[in-house]
C-alpha positions in Angstrom: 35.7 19.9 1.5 36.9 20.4 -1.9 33.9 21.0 -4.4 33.5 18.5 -7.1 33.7 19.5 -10.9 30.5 20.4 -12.5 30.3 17.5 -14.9 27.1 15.7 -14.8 24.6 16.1 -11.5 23.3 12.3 -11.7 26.7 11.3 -11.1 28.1 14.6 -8.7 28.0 12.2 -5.5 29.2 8.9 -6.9 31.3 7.2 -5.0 33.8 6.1 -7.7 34.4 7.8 -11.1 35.3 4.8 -12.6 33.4 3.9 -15.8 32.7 0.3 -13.9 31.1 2.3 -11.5 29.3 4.2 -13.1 28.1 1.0 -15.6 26.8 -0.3 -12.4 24.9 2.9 -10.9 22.9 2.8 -13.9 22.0 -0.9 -14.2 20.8 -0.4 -10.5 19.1 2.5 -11.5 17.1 0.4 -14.1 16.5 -2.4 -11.9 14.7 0.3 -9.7 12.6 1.3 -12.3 11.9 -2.1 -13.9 10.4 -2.7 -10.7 8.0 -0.6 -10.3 6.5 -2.4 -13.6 4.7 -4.7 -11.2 1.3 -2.4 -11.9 1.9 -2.4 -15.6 -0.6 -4.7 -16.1 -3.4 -2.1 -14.6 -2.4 0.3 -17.7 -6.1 -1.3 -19.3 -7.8 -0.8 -16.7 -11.1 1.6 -16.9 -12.5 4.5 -14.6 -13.8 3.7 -11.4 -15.1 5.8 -8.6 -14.1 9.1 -7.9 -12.2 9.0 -11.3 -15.6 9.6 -13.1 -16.8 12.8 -11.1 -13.1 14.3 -11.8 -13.1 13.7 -15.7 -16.5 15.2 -15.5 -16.2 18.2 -13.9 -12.3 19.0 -15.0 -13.3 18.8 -18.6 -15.4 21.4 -18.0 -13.1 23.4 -15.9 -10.3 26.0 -16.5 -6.7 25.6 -15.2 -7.2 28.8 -13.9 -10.1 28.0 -11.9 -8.2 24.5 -10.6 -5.4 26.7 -9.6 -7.3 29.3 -8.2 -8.8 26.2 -5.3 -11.4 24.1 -6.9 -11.6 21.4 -5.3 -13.9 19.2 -6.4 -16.8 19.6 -3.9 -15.8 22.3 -1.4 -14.0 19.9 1.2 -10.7 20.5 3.4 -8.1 19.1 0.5 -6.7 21.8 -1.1 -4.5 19.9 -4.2 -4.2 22.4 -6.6 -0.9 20.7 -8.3 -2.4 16.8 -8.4 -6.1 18.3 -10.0 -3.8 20.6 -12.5 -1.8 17.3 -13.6 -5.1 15.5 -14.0 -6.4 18.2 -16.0 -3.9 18.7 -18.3 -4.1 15.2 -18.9 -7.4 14.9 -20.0 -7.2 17.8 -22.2 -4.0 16.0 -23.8 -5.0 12.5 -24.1 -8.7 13.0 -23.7 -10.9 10.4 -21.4 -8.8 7.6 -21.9 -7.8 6.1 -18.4 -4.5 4.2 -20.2 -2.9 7.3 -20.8 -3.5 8.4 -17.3 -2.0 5.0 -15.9 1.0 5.5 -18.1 1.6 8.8 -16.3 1.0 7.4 -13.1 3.2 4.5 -13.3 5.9 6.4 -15.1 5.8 9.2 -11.7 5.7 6.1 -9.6 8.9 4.7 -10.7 10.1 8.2 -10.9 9.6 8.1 -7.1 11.6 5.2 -6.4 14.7 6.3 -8.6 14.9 9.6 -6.4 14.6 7.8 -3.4 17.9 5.6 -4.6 19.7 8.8 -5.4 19.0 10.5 -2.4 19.8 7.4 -0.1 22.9 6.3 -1.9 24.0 10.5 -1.2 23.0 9.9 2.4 24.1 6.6 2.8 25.4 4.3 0.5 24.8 2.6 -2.6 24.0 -0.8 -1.1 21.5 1.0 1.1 20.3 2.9 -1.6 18.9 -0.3 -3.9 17.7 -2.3 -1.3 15.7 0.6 0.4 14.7 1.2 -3.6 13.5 -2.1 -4.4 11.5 -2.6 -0.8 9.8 1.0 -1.4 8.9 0.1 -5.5 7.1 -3.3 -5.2 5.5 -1.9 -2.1 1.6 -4.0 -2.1 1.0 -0.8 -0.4 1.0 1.5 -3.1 -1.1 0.0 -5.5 -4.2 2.3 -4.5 -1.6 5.0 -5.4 -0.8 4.2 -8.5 -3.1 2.3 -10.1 -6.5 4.4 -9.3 -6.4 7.8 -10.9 -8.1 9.6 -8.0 -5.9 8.4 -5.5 -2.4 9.7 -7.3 -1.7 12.8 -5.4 1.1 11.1 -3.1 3.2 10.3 -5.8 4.0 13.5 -7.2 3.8 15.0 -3.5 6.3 12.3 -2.8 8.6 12.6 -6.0 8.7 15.8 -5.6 9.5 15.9 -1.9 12.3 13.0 -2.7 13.9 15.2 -5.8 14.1 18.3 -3.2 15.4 16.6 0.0 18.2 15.0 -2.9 18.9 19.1 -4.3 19.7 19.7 -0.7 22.0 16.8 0.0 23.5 17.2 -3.8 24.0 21.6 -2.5 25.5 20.4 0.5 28.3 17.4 -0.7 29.3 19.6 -3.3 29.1 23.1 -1.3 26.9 25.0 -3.8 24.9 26.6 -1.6 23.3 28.5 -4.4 21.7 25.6 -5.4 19.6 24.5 -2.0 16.4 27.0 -2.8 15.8 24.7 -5.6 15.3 21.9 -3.2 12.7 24.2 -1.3 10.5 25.5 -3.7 10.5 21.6 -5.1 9.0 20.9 -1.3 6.6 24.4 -2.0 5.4 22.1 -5.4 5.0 19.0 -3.1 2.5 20.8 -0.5 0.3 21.8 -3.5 0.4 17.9 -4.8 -0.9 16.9 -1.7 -0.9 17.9 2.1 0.8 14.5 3.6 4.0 15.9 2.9 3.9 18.6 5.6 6.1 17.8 8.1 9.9 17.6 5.4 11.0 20.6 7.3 11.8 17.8 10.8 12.5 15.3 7.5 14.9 17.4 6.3 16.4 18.3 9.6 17.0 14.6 10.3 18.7 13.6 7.6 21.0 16.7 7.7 22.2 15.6 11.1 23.2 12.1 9.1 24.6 13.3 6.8 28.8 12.4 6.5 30.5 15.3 7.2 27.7 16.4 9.7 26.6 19.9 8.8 26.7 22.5 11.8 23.5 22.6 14.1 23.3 26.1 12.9 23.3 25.2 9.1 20.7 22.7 9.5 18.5 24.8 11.5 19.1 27.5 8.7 18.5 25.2 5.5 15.1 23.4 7.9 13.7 27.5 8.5 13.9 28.0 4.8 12.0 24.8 4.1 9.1 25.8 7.3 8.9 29.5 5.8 7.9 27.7 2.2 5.5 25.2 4.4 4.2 28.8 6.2 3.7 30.4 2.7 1.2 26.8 1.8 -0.6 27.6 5.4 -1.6 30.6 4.4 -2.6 30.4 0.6 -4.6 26.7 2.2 -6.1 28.8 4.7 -7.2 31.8 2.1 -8.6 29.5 -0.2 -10.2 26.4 1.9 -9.5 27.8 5.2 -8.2 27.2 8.8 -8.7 23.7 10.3 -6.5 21.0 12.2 -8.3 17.8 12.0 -9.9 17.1 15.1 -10.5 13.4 15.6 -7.0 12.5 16.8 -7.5 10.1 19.9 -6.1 6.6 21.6 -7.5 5.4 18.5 -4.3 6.4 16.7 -2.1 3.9 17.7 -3.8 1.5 16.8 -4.1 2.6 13.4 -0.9 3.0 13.5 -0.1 -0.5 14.2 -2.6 -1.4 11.1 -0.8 1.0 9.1 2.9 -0.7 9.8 1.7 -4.2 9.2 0.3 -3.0 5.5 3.9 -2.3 5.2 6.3 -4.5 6.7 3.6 -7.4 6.6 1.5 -7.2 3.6 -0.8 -9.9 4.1 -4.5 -9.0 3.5 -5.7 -10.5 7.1 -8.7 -8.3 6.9 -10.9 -11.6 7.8 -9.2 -11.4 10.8 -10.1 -7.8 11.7 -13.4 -8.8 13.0 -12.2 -11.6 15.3 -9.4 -9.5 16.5 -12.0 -6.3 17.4 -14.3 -9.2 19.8 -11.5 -11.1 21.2 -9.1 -7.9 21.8 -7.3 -9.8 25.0 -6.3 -12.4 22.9 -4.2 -10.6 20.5 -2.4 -9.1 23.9 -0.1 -11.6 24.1 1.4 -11.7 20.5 1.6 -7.5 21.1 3.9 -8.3 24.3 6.3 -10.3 22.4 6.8 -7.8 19.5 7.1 -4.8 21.9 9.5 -7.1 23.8 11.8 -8.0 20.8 11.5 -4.2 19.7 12.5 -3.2 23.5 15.4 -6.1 23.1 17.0 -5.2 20.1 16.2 -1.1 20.1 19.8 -0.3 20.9 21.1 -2.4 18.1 18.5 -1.3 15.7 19.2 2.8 16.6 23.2 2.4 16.0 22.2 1.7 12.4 22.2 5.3 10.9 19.7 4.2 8.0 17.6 2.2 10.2 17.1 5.0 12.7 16.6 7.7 10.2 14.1 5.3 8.3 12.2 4.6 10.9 12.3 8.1 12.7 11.1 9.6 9.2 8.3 7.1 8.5 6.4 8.1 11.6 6.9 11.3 11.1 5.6 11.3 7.2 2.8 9.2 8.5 1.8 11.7 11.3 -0.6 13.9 9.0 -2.8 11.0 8.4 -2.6 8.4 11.3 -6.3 9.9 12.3 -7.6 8.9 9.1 -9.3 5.1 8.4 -6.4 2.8 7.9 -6.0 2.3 4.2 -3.0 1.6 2.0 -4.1 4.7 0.3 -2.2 6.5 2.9 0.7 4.4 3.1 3.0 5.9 -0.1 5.3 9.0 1.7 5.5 7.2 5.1 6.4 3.7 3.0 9.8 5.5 1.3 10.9 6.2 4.4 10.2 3.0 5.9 12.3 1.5 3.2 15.0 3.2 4.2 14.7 1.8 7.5 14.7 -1.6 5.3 17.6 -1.1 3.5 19.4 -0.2 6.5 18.6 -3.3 8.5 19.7 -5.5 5.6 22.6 -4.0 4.8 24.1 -4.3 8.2 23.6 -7.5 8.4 25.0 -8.4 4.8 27.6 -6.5 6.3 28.3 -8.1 9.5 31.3 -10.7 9.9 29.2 -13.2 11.1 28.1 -16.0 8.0 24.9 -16.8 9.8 23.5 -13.3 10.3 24.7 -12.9 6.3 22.8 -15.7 5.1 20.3 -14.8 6.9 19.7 -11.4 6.1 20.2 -12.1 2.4 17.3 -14.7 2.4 15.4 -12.8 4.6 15.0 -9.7 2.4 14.7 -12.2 -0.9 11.9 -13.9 1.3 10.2 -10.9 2.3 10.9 -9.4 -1.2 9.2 -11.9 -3.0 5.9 -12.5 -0.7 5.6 -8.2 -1.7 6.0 -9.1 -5.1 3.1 -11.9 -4.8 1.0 -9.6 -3.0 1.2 -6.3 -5.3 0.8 -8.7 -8.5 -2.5 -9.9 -6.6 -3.4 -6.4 -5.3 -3.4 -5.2 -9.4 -5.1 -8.1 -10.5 -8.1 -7.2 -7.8 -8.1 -3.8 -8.8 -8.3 -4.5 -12.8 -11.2 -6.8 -11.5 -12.8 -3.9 -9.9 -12.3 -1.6 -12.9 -13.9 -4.5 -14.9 -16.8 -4.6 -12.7 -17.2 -0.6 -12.5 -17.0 -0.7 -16.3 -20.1 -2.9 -16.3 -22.2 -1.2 -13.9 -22.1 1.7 -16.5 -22.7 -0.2 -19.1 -25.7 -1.5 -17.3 -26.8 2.1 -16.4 -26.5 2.8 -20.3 -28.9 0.6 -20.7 -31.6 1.7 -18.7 -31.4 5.0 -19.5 -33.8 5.0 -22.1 -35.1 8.8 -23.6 -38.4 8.5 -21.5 -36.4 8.0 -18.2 -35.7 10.8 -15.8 -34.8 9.4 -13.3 -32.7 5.9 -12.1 -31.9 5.5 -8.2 -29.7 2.7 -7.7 -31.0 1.5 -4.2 -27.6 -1.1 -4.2 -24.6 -0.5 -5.9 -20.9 -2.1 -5.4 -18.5 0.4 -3.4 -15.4 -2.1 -3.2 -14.5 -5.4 -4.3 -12.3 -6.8 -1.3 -10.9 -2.9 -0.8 -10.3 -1.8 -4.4 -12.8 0.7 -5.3 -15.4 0.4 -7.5 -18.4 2.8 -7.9 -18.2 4.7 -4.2 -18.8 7.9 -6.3 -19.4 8.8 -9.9 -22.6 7.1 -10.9 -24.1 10.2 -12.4 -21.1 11.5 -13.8 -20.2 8.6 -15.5 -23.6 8.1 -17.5 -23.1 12.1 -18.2 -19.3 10.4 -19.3 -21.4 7.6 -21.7 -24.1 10.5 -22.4 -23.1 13.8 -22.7 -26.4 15.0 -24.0 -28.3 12.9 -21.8 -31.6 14.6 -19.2 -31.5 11.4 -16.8 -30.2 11.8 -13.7 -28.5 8.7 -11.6 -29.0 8.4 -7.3 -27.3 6.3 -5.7 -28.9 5.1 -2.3 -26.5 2.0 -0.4 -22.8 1.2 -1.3 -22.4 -2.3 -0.7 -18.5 -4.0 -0.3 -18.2 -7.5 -2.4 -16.2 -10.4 -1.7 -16.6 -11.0 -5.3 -17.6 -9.6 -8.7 -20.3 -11.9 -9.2 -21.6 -12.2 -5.8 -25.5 -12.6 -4.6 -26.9 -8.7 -4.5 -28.4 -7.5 -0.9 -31.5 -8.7 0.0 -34.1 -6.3 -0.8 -37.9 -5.9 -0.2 -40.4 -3.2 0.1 -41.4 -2.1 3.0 -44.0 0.6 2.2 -44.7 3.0 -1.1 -41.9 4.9 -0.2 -39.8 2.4 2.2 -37.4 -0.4 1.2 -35.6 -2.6 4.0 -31.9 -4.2 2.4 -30.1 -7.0 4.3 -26.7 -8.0 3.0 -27.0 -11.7 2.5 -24.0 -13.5 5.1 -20.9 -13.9 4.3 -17.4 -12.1 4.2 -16.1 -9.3 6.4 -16.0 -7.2 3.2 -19.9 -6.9 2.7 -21.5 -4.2 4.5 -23.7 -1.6 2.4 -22.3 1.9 3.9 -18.9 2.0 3.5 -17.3 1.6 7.0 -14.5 4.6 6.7 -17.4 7.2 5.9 -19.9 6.0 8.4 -18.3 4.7 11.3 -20.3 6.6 13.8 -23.6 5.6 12.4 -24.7 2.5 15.2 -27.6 0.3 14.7 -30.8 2.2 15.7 -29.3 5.2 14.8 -30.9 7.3 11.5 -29.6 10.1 9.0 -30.8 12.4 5.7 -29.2 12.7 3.3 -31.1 14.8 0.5 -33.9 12.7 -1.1 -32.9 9.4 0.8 -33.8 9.0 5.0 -32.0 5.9 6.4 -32.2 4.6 9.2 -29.4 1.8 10.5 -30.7 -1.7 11.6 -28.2 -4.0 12.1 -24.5 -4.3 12.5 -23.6 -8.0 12.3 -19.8 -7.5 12.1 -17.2 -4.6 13.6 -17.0 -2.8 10.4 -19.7 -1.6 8.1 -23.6 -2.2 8.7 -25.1 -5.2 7.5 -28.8 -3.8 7.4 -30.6 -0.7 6.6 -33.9 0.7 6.4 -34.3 3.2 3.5 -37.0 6.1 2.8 -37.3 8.3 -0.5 -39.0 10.7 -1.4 -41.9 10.0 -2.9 -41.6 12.6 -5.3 -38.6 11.9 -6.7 -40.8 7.6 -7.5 -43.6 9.4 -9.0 -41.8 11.2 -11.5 -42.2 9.7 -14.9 -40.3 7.1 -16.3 -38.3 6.7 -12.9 -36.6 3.3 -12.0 -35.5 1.3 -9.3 -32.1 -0.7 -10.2 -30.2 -2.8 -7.8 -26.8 -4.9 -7.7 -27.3 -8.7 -8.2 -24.5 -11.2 -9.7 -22.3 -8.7 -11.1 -24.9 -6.7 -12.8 -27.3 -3.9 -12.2 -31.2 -4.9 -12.3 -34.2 -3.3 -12.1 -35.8 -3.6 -9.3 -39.5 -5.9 -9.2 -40.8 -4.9 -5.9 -40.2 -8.3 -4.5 -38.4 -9.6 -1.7 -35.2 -10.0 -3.6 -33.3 -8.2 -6.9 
């Protein structure tokens, strides 16, 4: 192989070097980017959640401490890199979330131009924009890029995508010298975020497609370089957080799984459905048969597509570190670029094949599945900006109440999602501090209760004793329970917990996920303080509380 001439890298593996060419390489490189535009609209949108604790407690942290292993609460995620962005900027562009969407969508689109570099150097170019535009509208990824807390994929992933496309770039144009770079941009990826793990297989696999097909002894050379940089991670994680594999994987995975691939290929909300499918599980058995039938039919096809198999071998693999975890979309973003691939892969061959029919409809398949992603990530944003809207007033309500004389204000009910987009799970406290920097009250929060909508009917509350409060979510939509079903799956009906001040006890479960009535205990020191309130959730708006029956 004759090495190319050092002219400009984003060009090096072109296929042409005519200026046509070229011309067209960047309009599809814009076209990639313009896409991912879809959550611009989210750039207004406030704080919510977990975004209130981290603006808190980073703006008074040091980068060195960050760096060092805070973590924000002394749990398992080590994510040095994604708190460090964060950091930096708040200390830039101060507590204003639109700076931090700008930054967010700007890495997001970021993420789908590498991926078109690195599959039009694997690949080709066709591949490469069609796996592009399937990964950048993604509904998937709006958790990802839209909520602040919930960005550490996206520079785990860019950077991943930028190092696997160093390696392919060192390889095509046989400057070895240049492959490390690729690595340590995989070393900058495990601190981002740990989902990212498993490149060293990733990178392996796509070596072996790769056209000229490296030696198996350069591919298991370049793969142990990546593994020693994932061994270095290991054992900085394990001195800082420690030592420890998850240990809830189970049967339980595949099905997740399966809930994980349909918020991908079919992104269709269908969580009404969940309920229904989780009582009647024979009926769905039938509908499963067919699918792993058609899979099982066309499997041999399918893996003669180079793309296709790499995409799809990849996407499992990317998705491995958190198929244990509650299926969310949250956890969707690595696995979804390689799932793309697979995308682009299918589509191409058969805009490719000499058959008119299977062109026509391949090319109307992809415009039809492209555009029902389209609908559904403009919807997904527009929830979420609903949910920041709702978040922003619950704090303005809190600011309300906290009046000088107050110490204390426990919310008994409190909105935790609006049809899955986050709301106020975390960060009560933190944002009043946020509103009040000077402020003595301090905010409990006691139930987290999932909306169907923003101005929906509050739980049903009553008191039960001078220290004991029963709350019943009125009925209505699968999304309404008041603990959120990911954290407290284990916790039945009948079954009871502490959790500092608060005692609850769970009383009813009318649905699969999440528990539809609780009893609740508090400390009866923390009421008699002076000045102390009682608020709840009702229409959109926190309320105090007047010890009746309802908010």
């Amino acid at each position: 192989m004759t090495p190319k001439p050092p002219s400009r890298i984003l060009f090096a593996m072109a296929p042409k070097d005519d200026t046509a060419s070229r011309h067209a390489r960047w309009l599809m490189i814009v076209i990639v980017a313009a896409a991912g535009l879809i959550f611009a609209p989210n750039l207004a949108d406030s704080f919510v959640s977990d975004d209130f604790v981290k603006m808190h407690t980073l703006g008074n942290d040091t980068l060195g401490h960050i760096l060092n292993g805070d973590n924000l609460g002394g749990t398992a995620d080590y994510r040095p890199l994604t708190l460090a962005m964060i950091w930096l900027e708040l200390h830039a562009f101060g507590a204003h979330p639109m700076a931090f969407h700008a930054v967010h969508l700007i890495l997001g689109m970021l993420a789908a131009v590498l991926l078109f570099l690195l599959v039009e150097a694997c690949f080709d170019r066709r591949v490469a924009l069609l796996a592009a535009l399937a990964f950048a509208v993604a509904p998937a990824h709006v958790e990802n890029v839209v909520w602040i807390s919930g960005v550490g994929q996206v520079p785990a992933t860019a950077l991943l995508l930028g190092g696997l496309w160093i390696h392919v770039w060192a390889r095509r144009t046989e400057r070895d010298v240049v492959a490390p770079l690729g690595a340590l941009a995989f070393f900058a990826a495990l601190f981002a975020h740990e989902v990212v793990c498993l490149a060293p297989l990733i990178l392996l696999l796509i070596d072996r497609h790769l056209t000229p097909r490296p030696t198996w002894r350069a591919s298991l050379s370049a793969a142990g370089i990546w593994l020693a940089a994932l061994a270095i991670w290991a054992l900085i994680r394990a001195v800082v957080v420690g030592f420890a594999l998850p240990s809830h994987y189970g049967l339980f995975v595949l099905r997740d799984v399966a809930r994980y691939l349909q918020l991908y290929f079919l992104p269709l909300g269908l969580d009404d459905a969940i309920p229904w499918v989780m009582t009647h599980p024979w009926a769905v058995l039938g509908p499963a048969v067919v699918v792993l039938g058609a899979i099982v039919f066309f499997a041999a096809r399918l893996w003669r597509i180079p793309a296709f198999r790499c995409g799809a071998i990849a996407g499992l693999l990317a998705l491995a570190p958190v198929a244990h975890l509650y299926p969310r979309r949250l956890h969707i973003f690595a696995a979804s670029a390689w799932w793309a691939v697979a995308v682009g892969g299918l589509v191409a061959a058969g805009l490719n094949d000499r058959r008119p029919l299977l062109r026509k409809v391949a090319y109307l398949g992809f415009g039809a599945w492209l555009a029902l992603c389209l609908g559904v990530a403009a919807g997904q944003s527009m929830l979420w900006r609903e949910a920041a809207d709702l978040a922003a007033t619950v704090v303005d309500d809190l600011d309300k109440a906290a009046d000088p004389p107050t110490t204390d204000i426990i919310v008994l009910t409190v909105p935790d999602t609006l049809r899955g987009a986050f709301v106020m799970r975390n960060g009560l406290h933190q944002a009043l501090r946020l509103r009040r920097p000077n402020t003595a009250v301090v905010v409990h929060h006691v139930l987290l209760a999932g909306l169907a909508a923003s101005d929906a009917p509050g739980p049903v509350c009553r008191r039960t004793g001078q220290a004991g409060f029963e709350v019943r979510q009125p009925p209505g939509s699968v999304h309404n329970y008041l603990l959120p079903p990911d954290a407290n799956r284990d916790l039945q009906p009948g079954m009871d917990r502490r959790l500092g001040p608060f005692y609850y006890q769970a009383v009813a479960a009318s649905r699969p996920f999440g528990l539809t009535a609780v009893a609740v205990g508090v400390d009866p020191q923390l009421l008699d303080k002076p000045g102390a309130k009682i608020m709840v959730f009702d229409h959109g708006r926190l309320a105090p509380f007047d010890g009746g029956n309802s908010p």
